[in-house]
Phi, psi and omega in degrees: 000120198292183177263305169326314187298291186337305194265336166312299165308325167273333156289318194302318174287329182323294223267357152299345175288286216318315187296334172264338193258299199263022169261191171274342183291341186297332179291296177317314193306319191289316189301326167319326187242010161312150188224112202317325188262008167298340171261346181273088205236164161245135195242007204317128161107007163277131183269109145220132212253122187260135187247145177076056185281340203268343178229202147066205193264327146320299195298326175286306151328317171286317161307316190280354180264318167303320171293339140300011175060061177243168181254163206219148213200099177247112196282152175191143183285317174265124181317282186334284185321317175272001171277335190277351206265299174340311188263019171270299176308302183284332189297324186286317176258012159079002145291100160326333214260038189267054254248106184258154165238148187246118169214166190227099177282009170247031157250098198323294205284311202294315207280260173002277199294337140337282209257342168302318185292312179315298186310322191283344200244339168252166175253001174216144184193138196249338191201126168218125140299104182267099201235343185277152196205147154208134161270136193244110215289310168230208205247143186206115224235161187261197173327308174290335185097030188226123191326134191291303211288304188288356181274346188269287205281331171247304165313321165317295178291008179269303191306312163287341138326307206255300178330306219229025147282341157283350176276329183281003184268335141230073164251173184262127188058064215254114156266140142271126185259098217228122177276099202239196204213132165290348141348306203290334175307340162261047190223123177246130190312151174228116184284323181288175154064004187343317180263034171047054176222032162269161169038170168341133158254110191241105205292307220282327171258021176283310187337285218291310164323314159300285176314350149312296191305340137334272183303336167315301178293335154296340175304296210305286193322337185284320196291337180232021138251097197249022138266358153254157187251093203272138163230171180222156189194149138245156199278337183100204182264108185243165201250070186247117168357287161301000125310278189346312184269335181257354176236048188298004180231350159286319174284337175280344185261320175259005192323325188285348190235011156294149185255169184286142167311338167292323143327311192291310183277330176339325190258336173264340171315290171347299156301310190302323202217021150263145186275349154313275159004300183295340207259348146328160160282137173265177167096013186294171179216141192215188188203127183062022201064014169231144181305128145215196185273164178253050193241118175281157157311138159074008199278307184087033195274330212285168168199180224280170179295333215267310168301319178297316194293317180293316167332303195275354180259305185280079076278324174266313148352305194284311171293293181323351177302308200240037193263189137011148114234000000 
């Protein structure tokens, strides 16, 4: 089977999943069997940092964890934007404990001195949420010299990650959540080429690469921190500014079966603060609350222990360029 049929056959299937799965009636549907007191929680004396805290599937997240009184460290790129989310967030849940960080996560070093600081300055951190994303219309490299979209989506999140596992380790109960994409279900890890910069730049399956790349590092991490508990999840097709703007003829065709960001966020609220949640295998990919694979049938996406393990060696290589000393 040539390779053009291969990626024709994983969208075309990709997107009949999506159509039965990643709308919204599929969330109603899904939602008849949820179980309602798994959110009836108190999060009061829990620390958590959600990075794209200001819109979106972040924001929506952030509210519903401020509202169970947890306290919340919201990382976000625009000043403006996150003070206004911020005086939003506390007036709607009456929690005070709302904490913005201004970081840009596709600035490699600024990211290092991120989570060095954090660790020196709080003592605790309970949950981290990896939820910012970028798609990049072309191709563009940032201060290091490395394609904005993997340094924002994958190296951020390596880094910021990697940064702040020691804190969370002694902390109580400590989960990662990385808000990934069903995108990623036509993407088989690619260890080479990392900065796109063989062939063609096509932002939306650079994305969709990232977001492999996402589950990977979660596999790899559960296996090698097994006192935190990492999970990945997709939201389905949520109805966010950021689609709008980077998929504007995908959003325009599906906008009416779109889920709302509360939707959209359901399953990491979900991950983030239920004891249901904990009691998963970590390192899992899940959808609706529930586990699954993150493999389409028949795709030919997986790829070997040997390869995910070399991924993750060019990845901490790569991140030591650039840390601190």
């Amino acid at each position: 089977m040539g390779n053009t049929t291969m990626s024709l056959y994983r969208n075309s299937a990709w997107f009949l999943k999506g159509m039965t799965e990643f709308t919204r009636s599929a969330f109603l549907s899904a939602a008849k069997h949820f179980v309602e007191k798994d959110l009836e929680v108190s999060m009061a004396g829990r620390v958590f940092m959600i990075t794209g805290a200001n819109s979106g599937i972040g924001r929506a997240t952030a509210m519903a964890i401020a509202k169970r009184g947890g306290t919340v460290h919201m990382v976000c790129r625009n000043k403006d934007k996150a003070e206004e989310a911020r005086a939003d967030i506390v007036k709607e849940s009456g929690n005070k404990e709302i904490y913005v960080h201004i970081l840009d996560l596709s600035e490699t070093r600024k990211v290092w001195e991120f989570a060095e600081a954090f660790k020196r300055k709080y003592k605790a951190l309970n949950v981290l949420i990896n939820n910012a994303g970028c798609i990049m219309s072309e191709r563009d490299v940032n201060a290091e010299g490395l394609e904005k979209s993997f340094a924002s989506n994958v190296m951020g999140v390596y880094i910021l990650t990697r940064g702040l596992i020691p804190l969370l380790e002694k902390s109580a109960e400590p989960r990662v959540i990385t808000v990934s994409s069903g995108g990623m279900l036509v993407q088989k890890l690619r260890t080479g080429n990392l900065q796109t910069e063989i062939g063609r730049y096509d932002g939306t399956m650079v994305y969709a690469q990232h977001k492999r790349q996402q589950v990977v590092m979660t596999e790899q991490w559960a296996k090698t921190h097994s006192n935190v508990h990492f999970s990945v999840m997709h939201p389905g097709w949520v109805d966010t500014p950021a689609v709008a703007n980077a998929m504007p003829d995908f959003h325009q065709s599906m906008k009416d079966s779109m889920r709302t960001p509360e939707q959209g966020a359901d399953t990491a609220v979900w991950l983030a603060i239920s004891e249901a949640a904990a009691t998963k295998p970590s390192g899992s990919f899940f959808q609706d609350r529930r586990m699954v694979s993150a493999h389409l049938p028949l795709a030919w996406t997986h790829s070997s222990q040997l390869e995910q393990q070399k991924f993750m060696s060019v990845m901490e290589d790569l991140a030591k360029t650039f840390q601190p000393h």
